[in-house]
KEKE-3310 file (N, C-alpha, C; in steps of 0.2 Angstrom, whole numbers, plus 5000, padded with zeros to 4 digits):
npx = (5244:5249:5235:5230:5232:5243:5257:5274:5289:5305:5321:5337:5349:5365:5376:5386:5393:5384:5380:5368:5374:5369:5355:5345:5331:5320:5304:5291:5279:5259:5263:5276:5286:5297:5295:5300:5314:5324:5338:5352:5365:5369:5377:5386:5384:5388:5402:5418:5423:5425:5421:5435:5430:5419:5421:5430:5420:5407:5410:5409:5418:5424:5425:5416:5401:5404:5397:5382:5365:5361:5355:5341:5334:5336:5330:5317:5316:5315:5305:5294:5295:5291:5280:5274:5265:5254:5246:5243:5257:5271:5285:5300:5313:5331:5333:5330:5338:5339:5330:5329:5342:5337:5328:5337:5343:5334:5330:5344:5344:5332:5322:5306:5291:5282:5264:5269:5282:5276:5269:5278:5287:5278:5274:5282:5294:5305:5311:5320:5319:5307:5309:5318:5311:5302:5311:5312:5323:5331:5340:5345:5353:5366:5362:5368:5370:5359:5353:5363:5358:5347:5349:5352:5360:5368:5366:5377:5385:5388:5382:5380:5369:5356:5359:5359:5344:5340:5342:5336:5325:5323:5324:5311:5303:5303:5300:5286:5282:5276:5286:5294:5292:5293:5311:5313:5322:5331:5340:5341:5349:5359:5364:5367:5371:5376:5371:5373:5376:5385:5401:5393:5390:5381:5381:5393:5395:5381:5376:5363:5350:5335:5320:5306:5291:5280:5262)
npy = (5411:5408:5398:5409:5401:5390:5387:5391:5383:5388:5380:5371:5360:5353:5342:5328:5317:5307:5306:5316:5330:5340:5350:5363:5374:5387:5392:5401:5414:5420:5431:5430:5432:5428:5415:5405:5392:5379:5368:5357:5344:5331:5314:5305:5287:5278:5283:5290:5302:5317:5325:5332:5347:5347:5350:5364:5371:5370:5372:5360:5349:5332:5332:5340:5333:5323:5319:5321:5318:5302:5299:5295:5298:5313:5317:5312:5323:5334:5332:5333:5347:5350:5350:5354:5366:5359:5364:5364:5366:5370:5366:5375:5376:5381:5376:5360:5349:5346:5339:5327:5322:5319:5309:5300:5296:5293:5281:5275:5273:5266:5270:5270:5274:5286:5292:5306:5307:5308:5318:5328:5327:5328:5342:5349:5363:5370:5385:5391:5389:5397:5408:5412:5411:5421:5433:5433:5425:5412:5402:5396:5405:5409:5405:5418:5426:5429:5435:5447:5453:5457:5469:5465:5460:5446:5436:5429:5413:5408:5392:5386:5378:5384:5396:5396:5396:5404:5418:5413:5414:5428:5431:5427:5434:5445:5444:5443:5457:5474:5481:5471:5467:5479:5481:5470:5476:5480:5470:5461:5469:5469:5458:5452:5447:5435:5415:5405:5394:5396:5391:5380:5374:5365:5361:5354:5347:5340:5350:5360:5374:5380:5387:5396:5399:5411:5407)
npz = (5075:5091:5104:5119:5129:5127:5132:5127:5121:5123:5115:5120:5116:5119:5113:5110:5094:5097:5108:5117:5129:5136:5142:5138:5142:5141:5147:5140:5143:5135:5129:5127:5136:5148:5160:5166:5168:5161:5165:5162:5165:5155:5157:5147:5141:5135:5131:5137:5132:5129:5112:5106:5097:5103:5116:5114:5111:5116:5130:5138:5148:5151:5165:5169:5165:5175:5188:5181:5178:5171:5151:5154:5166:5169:5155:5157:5169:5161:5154:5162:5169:5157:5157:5166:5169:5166:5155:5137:5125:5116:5108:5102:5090:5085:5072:5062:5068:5081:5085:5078:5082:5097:5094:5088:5101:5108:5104:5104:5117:5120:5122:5128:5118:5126:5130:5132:5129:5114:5112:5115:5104:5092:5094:5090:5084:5070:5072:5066:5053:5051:5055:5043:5033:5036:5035:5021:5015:5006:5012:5029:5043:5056:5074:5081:5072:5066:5078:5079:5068:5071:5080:5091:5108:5111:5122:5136:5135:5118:5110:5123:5131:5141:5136:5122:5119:5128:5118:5110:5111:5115:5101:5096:5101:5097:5084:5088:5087:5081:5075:5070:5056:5050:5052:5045:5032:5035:5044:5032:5025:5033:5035:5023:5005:5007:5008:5016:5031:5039:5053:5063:5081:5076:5063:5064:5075:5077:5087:5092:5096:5103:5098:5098:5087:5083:5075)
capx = (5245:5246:5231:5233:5232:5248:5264:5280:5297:5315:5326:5343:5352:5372:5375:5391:5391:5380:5375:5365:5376:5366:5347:5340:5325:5316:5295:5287:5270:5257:5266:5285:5291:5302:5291:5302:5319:5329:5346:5354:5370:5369:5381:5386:5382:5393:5408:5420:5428:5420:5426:5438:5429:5413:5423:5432:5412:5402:5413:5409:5421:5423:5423:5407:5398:5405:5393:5379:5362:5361:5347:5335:5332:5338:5324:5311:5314:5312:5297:5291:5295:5288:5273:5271:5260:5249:5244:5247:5264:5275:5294:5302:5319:5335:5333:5328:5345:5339:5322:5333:5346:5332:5325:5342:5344:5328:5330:5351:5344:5329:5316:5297:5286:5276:5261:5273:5286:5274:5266:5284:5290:5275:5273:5291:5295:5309:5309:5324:5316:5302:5313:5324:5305:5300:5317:5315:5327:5331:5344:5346:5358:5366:5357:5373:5370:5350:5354:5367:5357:5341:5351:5353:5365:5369:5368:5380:5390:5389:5385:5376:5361:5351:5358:5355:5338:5336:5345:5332:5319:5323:5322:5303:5299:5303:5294:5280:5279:5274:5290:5298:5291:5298:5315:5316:5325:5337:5339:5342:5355:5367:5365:5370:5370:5378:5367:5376:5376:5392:5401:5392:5390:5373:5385:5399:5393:5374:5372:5359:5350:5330:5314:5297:5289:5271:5259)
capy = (5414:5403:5403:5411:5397:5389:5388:5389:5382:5388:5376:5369:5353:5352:5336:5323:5316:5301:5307:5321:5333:5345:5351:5369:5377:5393:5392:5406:5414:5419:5436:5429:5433:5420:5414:5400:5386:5372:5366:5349:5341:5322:5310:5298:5280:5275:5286:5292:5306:5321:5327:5342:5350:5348:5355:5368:5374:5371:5374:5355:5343:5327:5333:5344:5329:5319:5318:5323:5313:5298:5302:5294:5303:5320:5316:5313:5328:5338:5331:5334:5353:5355:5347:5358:5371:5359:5369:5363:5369:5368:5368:5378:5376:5384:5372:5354:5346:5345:5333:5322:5322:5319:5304:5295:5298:5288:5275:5272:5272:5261:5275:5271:5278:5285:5296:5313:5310:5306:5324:5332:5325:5331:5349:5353:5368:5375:5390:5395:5388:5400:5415:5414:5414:5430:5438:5432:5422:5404:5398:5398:5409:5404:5410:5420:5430:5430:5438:5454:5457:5460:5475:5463:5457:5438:5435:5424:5410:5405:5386:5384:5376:5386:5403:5396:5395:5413:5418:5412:5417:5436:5431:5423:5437:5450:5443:5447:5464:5476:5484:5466:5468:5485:5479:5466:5476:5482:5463:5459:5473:5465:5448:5455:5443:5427:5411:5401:5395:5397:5387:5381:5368:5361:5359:5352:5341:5340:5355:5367:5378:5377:5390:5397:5406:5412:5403)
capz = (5081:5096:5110:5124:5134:5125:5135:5123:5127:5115:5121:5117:5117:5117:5112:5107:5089:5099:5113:5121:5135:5141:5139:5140:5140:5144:5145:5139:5141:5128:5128:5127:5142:5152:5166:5169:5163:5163:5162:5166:5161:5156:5158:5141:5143:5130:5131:5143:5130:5124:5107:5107:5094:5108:5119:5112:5107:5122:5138:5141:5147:5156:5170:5170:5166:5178:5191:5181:5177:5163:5151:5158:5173:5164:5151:5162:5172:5156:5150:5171:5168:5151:5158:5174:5167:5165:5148:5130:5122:5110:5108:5095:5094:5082:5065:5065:5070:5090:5086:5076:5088:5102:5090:5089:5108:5113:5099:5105:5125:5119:5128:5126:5116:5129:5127:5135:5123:5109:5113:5114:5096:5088:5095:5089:5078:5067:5071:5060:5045:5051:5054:5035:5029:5037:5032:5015:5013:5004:5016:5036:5046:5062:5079:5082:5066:5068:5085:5078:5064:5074:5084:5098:5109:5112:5130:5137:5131:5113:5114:5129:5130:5141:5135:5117:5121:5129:5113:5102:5114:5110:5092:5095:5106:5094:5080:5090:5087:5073:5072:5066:5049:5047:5054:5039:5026:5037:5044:5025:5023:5037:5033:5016:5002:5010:5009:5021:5038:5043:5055:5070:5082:5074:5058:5065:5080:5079:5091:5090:5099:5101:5098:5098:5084:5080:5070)
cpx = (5243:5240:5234:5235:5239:5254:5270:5287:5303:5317:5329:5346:5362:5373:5383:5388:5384:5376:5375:5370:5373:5357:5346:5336:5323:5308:5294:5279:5268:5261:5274:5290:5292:5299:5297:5310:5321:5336:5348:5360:5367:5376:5381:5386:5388:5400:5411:5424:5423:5425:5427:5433:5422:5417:5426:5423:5408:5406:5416:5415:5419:5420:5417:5404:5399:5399:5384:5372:5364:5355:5341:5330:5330:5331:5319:5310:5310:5304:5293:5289:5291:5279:5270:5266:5254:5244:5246:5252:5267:5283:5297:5309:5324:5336:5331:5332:5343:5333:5327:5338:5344:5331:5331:5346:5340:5329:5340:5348:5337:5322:5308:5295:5280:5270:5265:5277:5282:5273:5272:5285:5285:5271:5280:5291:5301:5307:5316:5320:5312:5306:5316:5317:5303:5303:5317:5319:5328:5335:5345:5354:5357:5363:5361:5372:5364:5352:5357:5362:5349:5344:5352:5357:5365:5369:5369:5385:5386:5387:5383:5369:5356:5352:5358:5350:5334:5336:5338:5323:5317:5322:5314:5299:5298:5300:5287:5278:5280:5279:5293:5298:5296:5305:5318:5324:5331:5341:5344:5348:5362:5368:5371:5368:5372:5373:5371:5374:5381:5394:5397:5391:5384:5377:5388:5397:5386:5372:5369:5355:5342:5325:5309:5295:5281:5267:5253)
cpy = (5409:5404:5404:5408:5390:5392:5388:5390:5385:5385:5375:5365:5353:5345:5333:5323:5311:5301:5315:5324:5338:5347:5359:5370:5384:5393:5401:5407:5415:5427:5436:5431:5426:5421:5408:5396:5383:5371:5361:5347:5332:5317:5304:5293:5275:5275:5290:5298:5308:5324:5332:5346:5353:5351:5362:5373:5377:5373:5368:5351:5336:5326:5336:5337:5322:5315:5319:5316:5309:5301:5302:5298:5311:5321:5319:5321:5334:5338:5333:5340:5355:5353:5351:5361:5369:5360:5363:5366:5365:5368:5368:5379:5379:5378:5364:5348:5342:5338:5328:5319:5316:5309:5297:5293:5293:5284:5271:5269:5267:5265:5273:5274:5283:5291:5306:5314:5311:5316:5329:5334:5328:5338:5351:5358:5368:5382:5394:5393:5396:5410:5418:5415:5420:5437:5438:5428:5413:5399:5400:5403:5408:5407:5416:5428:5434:5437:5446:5455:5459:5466:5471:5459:5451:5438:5429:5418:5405:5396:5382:5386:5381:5396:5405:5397:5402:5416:5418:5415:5422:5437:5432:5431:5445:5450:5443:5454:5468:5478:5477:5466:5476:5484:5474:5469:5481:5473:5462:5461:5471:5459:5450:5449:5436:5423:5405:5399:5397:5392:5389:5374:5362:5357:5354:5346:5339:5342:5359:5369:5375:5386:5392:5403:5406:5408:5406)
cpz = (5086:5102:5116:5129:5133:5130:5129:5128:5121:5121:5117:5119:5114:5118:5106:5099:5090:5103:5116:5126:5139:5138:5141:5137:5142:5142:5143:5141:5136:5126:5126:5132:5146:5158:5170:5165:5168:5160:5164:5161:5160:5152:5152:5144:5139:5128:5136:5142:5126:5117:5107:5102:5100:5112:5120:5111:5112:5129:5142:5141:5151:5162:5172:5170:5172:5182:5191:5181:5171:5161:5150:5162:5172:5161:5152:5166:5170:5155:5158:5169:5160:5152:5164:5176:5168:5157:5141:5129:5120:5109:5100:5095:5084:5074:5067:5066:5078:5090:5083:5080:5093:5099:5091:5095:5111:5110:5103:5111:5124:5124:5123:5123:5118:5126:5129:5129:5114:5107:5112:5105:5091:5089:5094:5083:5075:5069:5068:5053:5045:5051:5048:5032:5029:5036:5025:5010:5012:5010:5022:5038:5054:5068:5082:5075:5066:5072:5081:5073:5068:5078:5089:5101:5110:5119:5131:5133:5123:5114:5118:5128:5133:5136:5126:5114:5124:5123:5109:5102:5114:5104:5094:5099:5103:5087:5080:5090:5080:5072:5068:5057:5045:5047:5047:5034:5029:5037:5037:5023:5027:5038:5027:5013:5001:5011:5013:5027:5042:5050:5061:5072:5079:5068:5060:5068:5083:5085:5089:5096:5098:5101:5097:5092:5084:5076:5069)
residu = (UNK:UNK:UNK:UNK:UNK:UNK:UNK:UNK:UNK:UNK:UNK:UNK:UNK:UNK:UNK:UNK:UNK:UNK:UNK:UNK:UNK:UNK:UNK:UNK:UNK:UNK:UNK:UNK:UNK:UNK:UNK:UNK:UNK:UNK:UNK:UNK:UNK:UNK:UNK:UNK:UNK:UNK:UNK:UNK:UNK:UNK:UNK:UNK:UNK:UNK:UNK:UNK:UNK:UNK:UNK:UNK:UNK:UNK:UNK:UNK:UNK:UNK:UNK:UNK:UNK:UNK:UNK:UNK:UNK:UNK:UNK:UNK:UNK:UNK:UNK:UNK:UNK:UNK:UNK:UNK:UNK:UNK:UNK:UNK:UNK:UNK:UNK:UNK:UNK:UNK:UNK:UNK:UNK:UNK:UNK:UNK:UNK:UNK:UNK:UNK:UNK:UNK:UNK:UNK:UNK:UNK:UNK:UNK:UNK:UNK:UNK:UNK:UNK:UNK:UNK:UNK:UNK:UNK:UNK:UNK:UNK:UNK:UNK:UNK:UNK:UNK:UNK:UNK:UNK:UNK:UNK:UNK:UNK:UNK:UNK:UNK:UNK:UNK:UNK:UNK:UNK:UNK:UNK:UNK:UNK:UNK:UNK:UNK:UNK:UNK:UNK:UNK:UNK:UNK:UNK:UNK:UNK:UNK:UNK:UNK:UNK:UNK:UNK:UNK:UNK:UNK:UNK:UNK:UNK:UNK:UNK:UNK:UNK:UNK:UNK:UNK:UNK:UNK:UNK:UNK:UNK:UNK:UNK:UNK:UNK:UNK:UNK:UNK:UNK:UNK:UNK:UNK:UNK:UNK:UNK:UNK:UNK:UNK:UNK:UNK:UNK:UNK:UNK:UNK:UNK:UNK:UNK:UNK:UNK:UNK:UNK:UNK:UNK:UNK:UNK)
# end
């Protein structure tokens, strides 16, 4: 269990095969409720052509990023806002696809080490790992599936970072209550017996989604 004085963030990162496009989040309090988010597009450094299947997925094209920040700027403002609180916190995000992402992002752009991001990279979760554990099962399923078999609706678009990020937030927020455990072996019955992930953009184009579970 986290203490009370922890902020958490579910966030989501849509992202090229190489670079980053977009960032969300949502802060949590110690209860799960959304106090706060972020969202930002950012503009590739390297490439002037998003890939159809990126676009077809996320919404994103050329043009949306046109004007946005590089991810420099983008970066830092994140790391500003996850730092607002003031608080400790932790970022829990939809499998471990977005830290890796993240990692190959500062290492292409040549980003410092500093002590913010240091603190970022090593309070990061899975919180699908943590999710397939508490359902029981071996293998993950996608936030899209998570989502229906908890009885709940997806809000918003598929895909999109910060609505990824609400998304997983509902998960994380429902894991906090006693009914979740009862909820399991239904959960289990509408997954049914599929150990897959099914297509998604984490697969396909190193998009994923981000979230916060309990500890």
């Amino acid at each position: 269990m986290q203490p009370v004085d922890r902020s958490t963030h579910p966030a989501a990162w849509g992202k090229a095969r190489h670079e980053i496009l977009e960032i969300g989040a949502v802060m949590l309090d110690q209860d799960g409720k959304e106090v706060d988010s972020f969202q930002c597009y950012v503009k590739p450094e390297y490439s002037t052509k998003i890939q159809e299947t990126v676009e077809a997925m996320t919404g994103i094209t050329a043009e949306t990023v046109a004007d946005a920040e590089h991810f420099a700027p983008a970066f830092t403002r994140f790391l500003d806002w996850c730092n607002s609180s003031g608080l400790p916190y932790t970022i829990y995000a939809w499998s471990g696809a977005d830290r890796g992402q993240l990692i190959h992002e500062l290492n292409l752009k040549e980003w410092p080490r500093d002590e913010r991001t240091s603190y970022l990279l090593s309070h990061w979760k899975d919180f699908q790992k943590q999710f397939t554990r508490k359902i029981g099962r071996t293998r993950a399923v996608s936030l899209e599936k998570a989502v229906t078999a908890c009885g709940l609706i997806f809000d918003g678009q598929m895909h999109d970072a910060l609505w990824d990020a609400r998304n997983t937030a509902h998960l994380y927020r429902l894991t906090l209550t006693e009914r979740f455990d009862e909820m399991v072996p239904s959960i289990q019955r509408d997954l049914g017996t599929q150990e897959h992930f099914g297509a998604s953009l984490g697969d396909m184009i190193d998009l994923t989604g981000f979230t916060l579970p309990k500890e």
